[in-house]
C-alpha positions as CSV (number, residue, x, y, z in Angstrom):
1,X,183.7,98.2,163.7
2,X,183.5,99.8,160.6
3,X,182.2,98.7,157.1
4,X,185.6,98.1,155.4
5,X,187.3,96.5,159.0
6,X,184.0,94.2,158.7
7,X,184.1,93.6,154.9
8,X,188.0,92.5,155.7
9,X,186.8,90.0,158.8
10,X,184.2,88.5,156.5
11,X,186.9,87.6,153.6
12,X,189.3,86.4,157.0
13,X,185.8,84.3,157.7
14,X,185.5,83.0,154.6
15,X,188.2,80.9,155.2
16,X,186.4,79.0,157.8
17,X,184.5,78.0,154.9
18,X,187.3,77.3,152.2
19,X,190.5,76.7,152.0
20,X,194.1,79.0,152.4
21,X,194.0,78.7,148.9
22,X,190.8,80.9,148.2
23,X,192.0,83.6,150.3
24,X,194.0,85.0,147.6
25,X,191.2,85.2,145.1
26,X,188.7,87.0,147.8
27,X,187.9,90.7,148.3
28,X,185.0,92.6,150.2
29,X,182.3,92.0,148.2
30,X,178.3,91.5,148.1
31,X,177.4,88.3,149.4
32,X,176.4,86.3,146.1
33,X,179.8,87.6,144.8
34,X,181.6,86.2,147.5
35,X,180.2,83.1,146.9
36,X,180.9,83.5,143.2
37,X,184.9,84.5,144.3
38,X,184.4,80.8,145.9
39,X,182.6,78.9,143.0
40,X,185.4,80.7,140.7
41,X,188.4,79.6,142.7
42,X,187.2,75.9,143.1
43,X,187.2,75.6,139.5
44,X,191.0,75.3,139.3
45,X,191.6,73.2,142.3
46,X,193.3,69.8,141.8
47,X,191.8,67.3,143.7
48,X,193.9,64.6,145.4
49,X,193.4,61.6,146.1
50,X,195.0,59.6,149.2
51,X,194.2,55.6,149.7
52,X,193.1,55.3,153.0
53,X,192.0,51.3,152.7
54,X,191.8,48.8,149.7
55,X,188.6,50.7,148.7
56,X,188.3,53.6,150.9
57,X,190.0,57.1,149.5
58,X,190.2,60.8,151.1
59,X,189.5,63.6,148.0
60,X,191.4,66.7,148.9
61,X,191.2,70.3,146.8
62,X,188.4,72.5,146.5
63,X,186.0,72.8,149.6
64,X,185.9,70.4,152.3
65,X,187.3,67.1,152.7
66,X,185.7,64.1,150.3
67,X,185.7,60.4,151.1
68,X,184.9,57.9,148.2
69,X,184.7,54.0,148.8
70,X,184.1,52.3,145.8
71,X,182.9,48.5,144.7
72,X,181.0,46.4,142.8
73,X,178.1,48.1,145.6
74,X,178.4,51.3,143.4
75,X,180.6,54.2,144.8
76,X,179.9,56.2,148.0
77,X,180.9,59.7,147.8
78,X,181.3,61.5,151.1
79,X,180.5,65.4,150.5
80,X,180.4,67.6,146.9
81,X,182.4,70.8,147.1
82,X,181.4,73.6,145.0
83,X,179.5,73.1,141.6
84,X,182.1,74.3,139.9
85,X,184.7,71.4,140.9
86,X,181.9,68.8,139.8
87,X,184.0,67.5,136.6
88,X,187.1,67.4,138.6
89,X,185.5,65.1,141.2
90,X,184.3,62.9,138.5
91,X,187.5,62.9,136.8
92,X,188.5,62.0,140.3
93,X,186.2,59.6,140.8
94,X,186.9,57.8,137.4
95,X,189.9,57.0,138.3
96,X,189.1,54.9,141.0
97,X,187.4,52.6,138.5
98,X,184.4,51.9,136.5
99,X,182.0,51.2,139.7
100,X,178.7,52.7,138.9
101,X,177.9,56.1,141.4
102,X,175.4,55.2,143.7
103,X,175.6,57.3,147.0
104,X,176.6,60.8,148.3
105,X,176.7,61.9,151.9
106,X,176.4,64.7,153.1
107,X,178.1,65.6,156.6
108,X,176.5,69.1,156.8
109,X,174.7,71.6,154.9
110,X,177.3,74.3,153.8
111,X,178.1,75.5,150.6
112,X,181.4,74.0,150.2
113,X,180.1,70.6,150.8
114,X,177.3,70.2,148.7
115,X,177.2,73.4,146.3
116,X,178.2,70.4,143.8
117,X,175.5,68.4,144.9
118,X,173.2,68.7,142.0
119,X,176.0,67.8,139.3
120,X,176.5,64.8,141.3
121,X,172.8,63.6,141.2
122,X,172.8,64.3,137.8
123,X,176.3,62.0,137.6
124,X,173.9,59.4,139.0
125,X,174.3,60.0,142.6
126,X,171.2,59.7,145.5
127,X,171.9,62.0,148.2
128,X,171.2,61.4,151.8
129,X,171.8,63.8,154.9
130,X,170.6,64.3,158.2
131,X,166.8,65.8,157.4
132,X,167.8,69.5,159.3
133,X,170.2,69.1,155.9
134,X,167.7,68.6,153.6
135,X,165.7,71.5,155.6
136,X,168.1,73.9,155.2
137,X,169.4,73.4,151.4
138,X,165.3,73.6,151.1
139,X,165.2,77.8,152.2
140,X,167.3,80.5,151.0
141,X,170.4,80.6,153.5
142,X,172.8,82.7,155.0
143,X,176.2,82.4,157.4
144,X,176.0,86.3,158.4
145,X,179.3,86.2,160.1
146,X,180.9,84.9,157.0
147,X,178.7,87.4,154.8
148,X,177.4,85.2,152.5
149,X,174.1,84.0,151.6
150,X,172.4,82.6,148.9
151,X,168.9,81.1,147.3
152,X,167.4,77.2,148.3
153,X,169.1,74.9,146.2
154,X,167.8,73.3,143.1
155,X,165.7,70.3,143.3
156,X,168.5,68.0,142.2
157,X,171.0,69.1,144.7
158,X,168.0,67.9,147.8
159,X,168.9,64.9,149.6
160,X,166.4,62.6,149.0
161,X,167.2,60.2,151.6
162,X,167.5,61.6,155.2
163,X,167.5,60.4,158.7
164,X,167.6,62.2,162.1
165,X,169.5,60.5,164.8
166,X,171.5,57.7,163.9
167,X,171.9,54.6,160.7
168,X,173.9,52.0,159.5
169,X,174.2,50.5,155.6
170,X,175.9,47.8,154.9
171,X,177.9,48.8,151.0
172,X,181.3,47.1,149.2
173,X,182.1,44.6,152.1
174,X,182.2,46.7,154.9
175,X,179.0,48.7,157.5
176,X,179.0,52.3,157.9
177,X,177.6,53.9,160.9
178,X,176.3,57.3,160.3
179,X,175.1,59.2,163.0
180,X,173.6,63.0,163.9
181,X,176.4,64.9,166.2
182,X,173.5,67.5,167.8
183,X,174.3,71.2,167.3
184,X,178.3,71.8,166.7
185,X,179.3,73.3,163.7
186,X,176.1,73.5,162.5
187,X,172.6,72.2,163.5
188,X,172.8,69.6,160.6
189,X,176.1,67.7,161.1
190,X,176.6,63.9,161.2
191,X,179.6,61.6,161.1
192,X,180.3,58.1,158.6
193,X,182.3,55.7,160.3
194,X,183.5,52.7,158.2
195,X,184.5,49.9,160.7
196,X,186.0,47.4,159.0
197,X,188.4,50.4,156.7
198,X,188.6,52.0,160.5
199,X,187.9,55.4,158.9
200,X,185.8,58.5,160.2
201,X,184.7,61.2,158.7
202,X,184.0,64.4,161.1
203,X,183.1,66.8,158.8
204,X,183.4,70.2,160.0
205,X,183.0,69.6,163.9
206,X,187.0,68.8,163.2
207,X,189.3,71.5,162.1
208,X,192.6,69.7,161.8
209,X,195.7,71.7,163.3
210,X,193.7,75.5,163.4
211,X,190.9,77.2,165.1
212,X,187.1,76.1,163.8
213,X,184.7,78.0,162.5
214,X,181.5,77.8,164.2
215,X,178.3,79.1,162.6
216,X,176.2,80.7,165.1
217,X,173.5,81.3,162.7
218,X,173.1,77.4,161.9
219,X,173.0,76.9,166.3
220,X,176.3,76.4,166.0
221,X,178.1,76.5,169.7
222,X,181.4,75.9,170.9
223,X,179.9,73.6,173.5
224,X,178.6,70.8,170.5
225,X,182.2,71.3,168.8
226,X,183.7,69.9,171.9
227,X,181.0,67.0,172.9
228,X,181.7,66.1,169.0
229,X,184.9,65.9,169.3
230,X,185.0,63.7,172.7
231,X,182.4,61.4,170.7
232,X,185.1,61.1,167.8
233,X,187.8,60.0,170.6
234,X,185.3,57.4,171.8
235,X,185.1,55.6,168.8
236,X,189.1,56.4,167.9
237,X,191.4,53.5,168.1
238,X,195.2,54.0,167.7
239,X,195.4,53.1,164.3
240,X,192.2,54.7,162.7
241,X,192.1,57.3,160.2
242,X,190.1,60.2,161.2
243,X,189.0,62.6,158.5
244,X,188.4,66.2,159.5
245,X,186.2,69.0,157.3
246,X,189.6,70.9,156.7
247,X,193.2,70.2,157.2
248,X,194.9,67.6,157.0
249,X,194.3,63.4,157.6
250,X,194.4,62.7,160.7
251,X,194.3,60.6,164.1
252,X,193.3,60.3,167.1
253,X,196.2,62.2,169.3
254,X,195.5,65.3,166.9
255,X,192.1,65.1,167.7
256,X,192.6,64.8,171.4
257,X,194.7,67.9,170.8
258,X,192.2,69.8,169.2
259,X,189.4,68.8,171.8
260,X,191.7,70.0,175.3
261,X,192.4,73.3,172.9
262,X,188.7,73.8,172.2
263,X,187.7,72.7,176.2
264,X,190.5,75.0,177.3
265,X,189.6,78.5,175.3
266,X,186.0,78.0,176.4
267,X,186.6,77.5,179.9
268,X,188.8,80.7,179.8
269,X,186.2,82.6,177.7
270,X,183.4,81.5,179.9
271,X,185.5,82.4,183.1
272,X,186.1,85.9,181.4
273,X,182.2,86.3,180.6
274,X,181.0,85.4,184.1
275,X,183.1,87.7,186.1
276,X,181.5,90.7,183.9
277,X,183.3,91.3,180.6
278,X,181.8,92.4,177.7
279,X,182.4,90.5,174.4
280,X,185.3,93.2,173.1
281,X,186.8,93.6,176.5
282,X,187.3,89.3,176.6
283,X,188.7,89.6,173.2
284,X,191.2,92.5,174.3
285,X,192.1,90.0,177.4
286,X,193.9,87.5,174.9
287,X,192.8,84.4,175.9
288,X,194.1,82.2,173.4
289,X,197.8,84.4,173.6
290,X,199.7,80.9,174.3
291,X,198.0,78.7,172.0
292,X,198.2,81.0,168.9
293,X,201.4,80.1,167.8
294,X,200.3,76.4,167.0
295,X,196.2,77.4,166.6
296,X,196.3,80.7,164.6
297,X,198.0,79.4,161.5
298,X,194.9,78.2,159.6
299,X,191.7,79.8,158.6
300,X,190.9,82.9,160.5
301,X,192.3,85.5,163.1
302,X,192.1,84.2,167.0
303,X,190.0,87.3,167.9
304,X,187.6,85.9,165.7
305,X,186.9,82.5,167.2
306,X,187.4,84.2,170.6
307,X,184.0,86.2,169.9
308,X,182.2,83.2,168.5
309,X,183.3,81.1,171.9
310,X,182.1,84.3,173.8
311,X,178.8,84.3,172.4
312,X,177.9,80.3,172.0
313,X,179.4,79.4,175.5
């Protein structure tokens, strides 16, 4: 592969990482630039706000999906997005009523979930993540197949609350379960279950309707994106709402959906890779040829996710 086809995979890559909507304002670049094409974009995004309970609402625009619940508690908020959609969130957020901020979650360490991180705190928000979260934001970063990278965070945008394998808090009327996924999308995802609003949050182990992005360089493996999402279908009734990173709201038949697709490409991939094929002749083999016409139409090329099930199964 050469520079520009590689330059053009990592923009396609990006998207794993953003929204459709920033493809059109990415072009090869270094990696800070990138990231500043990203920062840049996520400043005009509306956000959206969807009622999901009496007090529980999904945040939709820049970056990955948000959850707020709000209450006399003080207001969780579930995920940042980029700094640079900080004072539409709070506009966001204001709206939802005069609730002091209290909380924000983080479901994973990437840039487009807690880039705004630091305005938050400074909104008033503690953060809390897993503590590989915290670990990471902590030391300069990278997500090489993306081709971006950047510097630790600020000291404002640390979680200063962390756990490492499972926790509940009890916050405006209802217990939230949060609990550490292992390695899936990342090494440092967890997932926020509200049981009485029946609402769960995946964060990026769910890509809803599309093929995931997997970070490799975070332990990322296709392996933990399928136990994650056979965990999620445990604790899915018929009626709850199931929040993914990206994509749309959804439930628990999309999520089976997306866990036989996931199950099925790596059991095709790994069948391909143990009779003897290199990486480039399993891609050229097409595995995913009769699921791409549903898969394929969200963040990234199906060669792409092909490679990154080839090398994590």
């Amino acid at each position: 592969m050469n520079r520009r086809d590689f330059l053009q995979l990592g923009v396609s890559a990006a998207a794993g990482l953003a929204p459709r909507w920033m493809l059109s304002q990415a072009a090869p670049a270094q990696p800070q630039d990138r990231v500043n094409q990203m920062r840049a974009a996520a400043a005009n995004a509306e956000i959206k706000t969807t009622k999901l309970y009496d007090n529980v609402y999904l945040l939709q625009g820049a970056g990955g999906n948000m959850v707020a619940q709000t209450g006399s508690d003080g207001k969780i908020l579930i995920d940042s997005s980029f700094s640079t959609a900080v004072p539409r969130l709070r506009e966001a957020l204001n709206a939802l009523g005069s609730d002091p901020a209290h909380l924000l979650i983080n479901t994973h360490w990437h840039i487009d979930h807690t880039d705004g991180n630091e305005g938050m705190h400074a909104a008033g928000f503690n953060i809390l993540a897993h503590s590989m979260t915290r670990e990471r934001l902590s030391r300069p970063w990278e997500v090489r197949l993306v081709g971006i990278s950047g510097p630790a965070a600020p000291e404002g945008a640390l979680p200063t609350l962390a756990f490492d394998n499972w926790m509940r808090l009890w916050h405006n009327g209802d217990s939230l379960e949060l609990q550490y996924f292992s390695a899936a999308h990342t090494d440092s995802d967890i997932y926020i279950r509200f049981d009485k609003a029946d609402v769960l949050h995946m964060g990026d182990t769910w890509f809803n309707g599309f093929y995931p992005f997997i970070d490799e360089s975070s332990k990322g493996n296709i392996h933990g994106m399928i136990e994650a999402a056979e965990r999620g279908l445990h604790m899915a009734g018929p009626g709850m709402k199931i929040i993914p990173g990206h994509g749309p709201l959804g439930n628990r038949t999309q999520l089976q959906a997306s866990r036989d697709m996931l199950s099925t490409v790596r059991d095709r991939v790994a069948k391909l890779k143990s009779a003897g094929a290199s990486e480039q002749e399993a891609i050229a083999k097409k595995p995913t040829a009769d699921l791409d016409s549903v898969w394929a139409k969200g963040m990234f090329p199906p060669d792409m996710f092909v490679g990154i099930v080839y090398r994590t199964v």
